[in-house]
Wavefront OBJ file of the C-alpha trace (Angstrom):
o trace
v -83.295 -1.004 65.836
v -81.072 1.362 63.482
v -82.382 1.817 59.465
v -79.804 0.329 57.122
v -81.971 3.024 54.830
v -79.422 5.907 54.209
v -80.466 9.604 52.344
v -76.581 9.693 51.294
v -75.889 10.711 47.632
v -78.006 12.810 44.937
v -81.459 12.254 43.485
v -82.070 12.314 39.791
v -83.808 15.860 40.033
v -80.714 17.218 41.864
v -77.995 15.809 39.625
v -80.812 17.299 36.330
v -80.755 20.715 37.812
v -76.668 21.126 38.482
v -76.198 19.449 34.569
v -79.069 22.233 33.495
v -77.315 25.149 35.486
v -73.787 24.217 34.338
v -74.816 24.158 30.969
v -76.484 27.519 31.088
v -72.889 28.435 32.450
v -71.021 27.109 29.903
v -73.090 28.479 26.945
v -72.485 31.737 28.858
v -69.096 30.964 28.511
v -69.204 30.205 24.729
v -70.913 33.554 24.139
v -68.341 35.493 25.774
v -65.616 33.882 23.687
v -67.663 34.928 20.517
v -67.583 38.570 21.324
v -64.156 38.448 22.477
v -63.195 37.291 19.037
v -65.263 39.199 17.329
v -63.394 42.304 19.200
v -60.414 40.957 18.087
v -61.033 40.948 14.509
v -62.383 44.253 15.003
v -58.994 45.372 16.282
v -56.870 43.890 14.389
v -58.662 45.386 11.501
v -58.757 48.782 12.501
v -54.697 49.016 13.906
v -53.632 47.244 10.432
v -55.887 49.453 8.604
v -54.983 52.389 10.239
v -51.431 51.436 9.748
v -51.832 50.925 5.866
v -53.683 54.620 5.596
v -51.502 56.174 7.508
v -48.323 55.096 5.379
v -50.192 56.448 2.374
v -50.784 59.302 3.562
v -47.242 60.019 4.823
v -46.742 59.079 1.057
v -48.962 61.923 -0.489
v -47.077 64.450 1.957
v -43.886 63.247 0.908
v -44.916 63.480 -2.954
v -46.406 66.525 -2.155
v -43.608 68.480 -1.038
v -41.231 66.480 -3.339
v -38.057 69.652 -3.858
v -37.388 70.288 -7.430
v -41.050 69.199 -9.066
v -42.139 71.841 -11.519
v -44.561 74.506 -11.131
v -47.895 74.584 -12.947
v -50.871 76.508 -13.373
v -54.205 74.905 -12.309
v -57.113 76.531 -11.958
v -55.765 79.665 -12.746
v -52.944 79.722 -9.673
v -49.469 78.534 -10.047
v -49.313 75.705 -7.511
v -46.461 72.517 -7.684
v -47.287 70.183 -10.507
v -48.356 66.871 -7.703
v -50.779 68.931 -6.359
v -52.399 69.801 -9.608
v -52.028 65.221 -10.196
v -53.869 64.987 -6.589
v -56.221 67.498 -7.781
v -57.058 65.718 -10.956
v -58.319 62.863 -9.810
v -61.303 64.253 -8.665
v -63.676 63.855 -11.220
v -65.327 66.859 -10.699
v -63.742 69.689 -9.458
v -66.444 72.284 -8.995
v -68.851 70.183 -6.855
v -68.233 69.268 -2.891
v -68.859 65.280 -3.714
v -65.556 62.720 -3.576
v -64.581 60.956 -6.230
v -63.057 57.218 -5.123
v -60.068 55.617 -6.756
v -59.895 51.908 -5.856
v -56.017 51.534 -5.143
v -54.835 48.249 -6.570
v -54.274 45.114 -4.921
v -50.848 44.184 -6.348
v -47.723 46.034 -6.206
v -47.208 45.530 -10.314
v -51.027 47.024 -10.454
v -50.479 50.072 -8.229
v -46.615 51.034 -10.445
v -48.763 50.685 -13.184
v -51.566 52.876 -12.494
v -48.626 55.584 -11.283
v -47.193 55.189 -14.841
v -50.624 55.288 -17.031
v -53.393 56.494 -15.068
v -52.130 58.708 -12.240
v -49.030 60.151 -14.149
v -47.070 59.990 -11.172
v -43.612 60.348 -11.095
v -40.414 61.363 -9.350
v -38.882 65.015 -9.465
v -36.523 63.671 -12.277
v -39.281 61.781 -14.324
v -38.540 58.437 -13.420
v -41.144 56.080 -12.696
v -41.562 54.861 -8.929
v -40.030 51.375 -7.688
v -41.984 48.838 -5.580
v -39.695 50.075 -2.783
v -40.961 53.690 -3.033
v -44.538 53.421 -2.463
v -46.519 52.125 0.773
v -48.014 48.243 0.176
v -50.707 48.489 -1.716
v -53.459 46.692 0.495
v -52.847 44.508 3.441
v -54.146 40.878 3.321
v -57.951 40.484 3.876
v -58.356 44.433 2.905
v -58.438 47.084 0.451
v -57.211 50.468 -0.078
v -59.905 53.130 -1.384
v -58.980 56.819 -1.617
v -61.125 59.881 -1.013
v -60.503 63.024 -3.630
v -62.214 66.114 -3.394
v -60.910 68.939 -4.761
v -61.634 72.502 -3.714
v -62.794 70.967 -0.430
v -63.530 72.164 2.477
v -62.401 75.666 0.814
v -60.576 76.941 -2.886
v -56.970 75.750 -3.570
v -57.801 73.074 -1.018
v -57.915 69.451 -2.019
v -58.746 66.876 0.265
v -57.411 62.962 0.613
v -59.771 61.028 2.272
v -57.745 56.942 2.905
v -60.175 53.967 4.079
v -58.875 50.734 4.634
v -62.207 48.720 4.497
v -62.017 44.987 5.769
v -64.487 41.632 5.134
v -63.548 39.031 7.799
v -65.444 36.305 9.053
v -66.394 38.840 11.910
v -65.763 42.460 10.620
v -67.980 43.294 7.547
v -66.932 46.478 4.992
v -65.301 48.267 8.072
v -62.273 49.977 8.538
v -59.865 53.147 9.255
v -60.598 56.656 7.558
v -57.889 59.266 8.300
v -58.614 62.144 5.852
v -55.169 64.799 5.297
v -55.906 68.536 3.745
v -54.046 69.876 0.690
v -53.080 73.089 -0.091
v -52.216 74.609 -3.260
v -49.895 77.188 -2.039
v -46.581 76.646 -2.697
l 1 2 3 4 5 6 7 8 9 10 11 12 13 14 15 16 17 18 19 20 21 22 23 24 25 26 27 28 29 30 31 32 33 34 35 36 37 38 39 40 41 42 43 44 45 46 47 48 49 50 51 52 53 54 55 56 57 58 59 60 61 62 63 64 65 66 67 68 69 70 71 72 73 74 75 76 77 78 79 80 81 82 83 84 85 86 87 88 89 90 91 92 93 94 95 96 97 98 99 100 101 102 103 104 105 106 107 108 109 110 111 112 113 114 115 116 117 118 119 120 121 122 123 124 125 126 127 128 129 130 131 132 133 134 135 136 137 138 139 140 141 142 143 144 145 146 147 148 149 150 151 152 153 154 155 156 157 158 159 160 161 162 163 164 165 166 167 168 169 170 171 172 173 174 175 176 177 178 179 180 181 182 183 184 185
């Protein structure tokens, strides 16, 4: 006589260990997707940053070599007058140590800085428009220059730009392109 009995189908240990190894799987899963998020923030972070310092630095070289600004002495050499207001900023100009200047976050902020603290200005004396300087920080960041003056050598002063970023994944981190000064004229 044949058994009606059949072994067809899964047992409750079989159907606990394929639940247990899909779930390791899927939390495998759910790690990856963390990182690859986090590496996205990272990214995004560092190409907008890098963006943002880079247009401020193209900035400085343009205000650097403004034609037509006057010629100064500073520290005993005639050099043009914006590298003398670079130069300045540095609170300290005999020691090797950077001074940072905290750009400011608004347009209105950063024009008014230009007018009262930096004493920046155009060739002719006029103040600077909104549409003449680079965007003062990106959203999420913030702008922070570098100044060191006599650095790495005399009649050298050196711009140091970070973009620094606080995202849900990217903590204090950011771009630093750095651009050399010279006095000479």
């Amino acid at each position: 006589m044949r058994c009606l009995n059949s072994n067809a189908g899964f047992s409750i240990v079989e159907a606990m260990v394929a639940v247990m190894i899909l779930t390791i799987g899927l939390t495998a899963v759910a790690g990856m997707q963390v990182k690859a998020l986090q590496g996205n923030s990272f990214a995004w972070s560092f190409s907008t940053g890098s963006n943002a310092a880079l247009s401020w630095l193209e900035w400085y070289a343009g205000f650097m070599s403004q034609q037509d600004q006057p010629s100064i002495t500073y520290n005993g050499k005639l050099c043009r007058q914006n590298f003398a207001r670079l130069s300045l900023l540095d609170t300290d100009i005999t020691d090797t140590d950077f001074t940072e200047v905290e750009v400011p976050g608004t347009t209105a902020g950063l024009l008014s800085a230009f007018e009262d603290t930096y004493n920046y200005t155009q060739p002719d004396g006029t103040n600077f428009t909104a549409e003449q300087v680079p965007q003062p920080t990106p959203p999420g960041g913030r702008i922070v220059w570098r100044i060191a003056a006599n650095v790495p050598v005399p009649d050298l002063t050196t711009l140091e730009v970070s973009c620094i970023y606080r995202t849900a994944f990217v903590r204090d981190a950011g771009p630093t392109l750095r651009m050399v000064f010279s006095s000479n004229m």
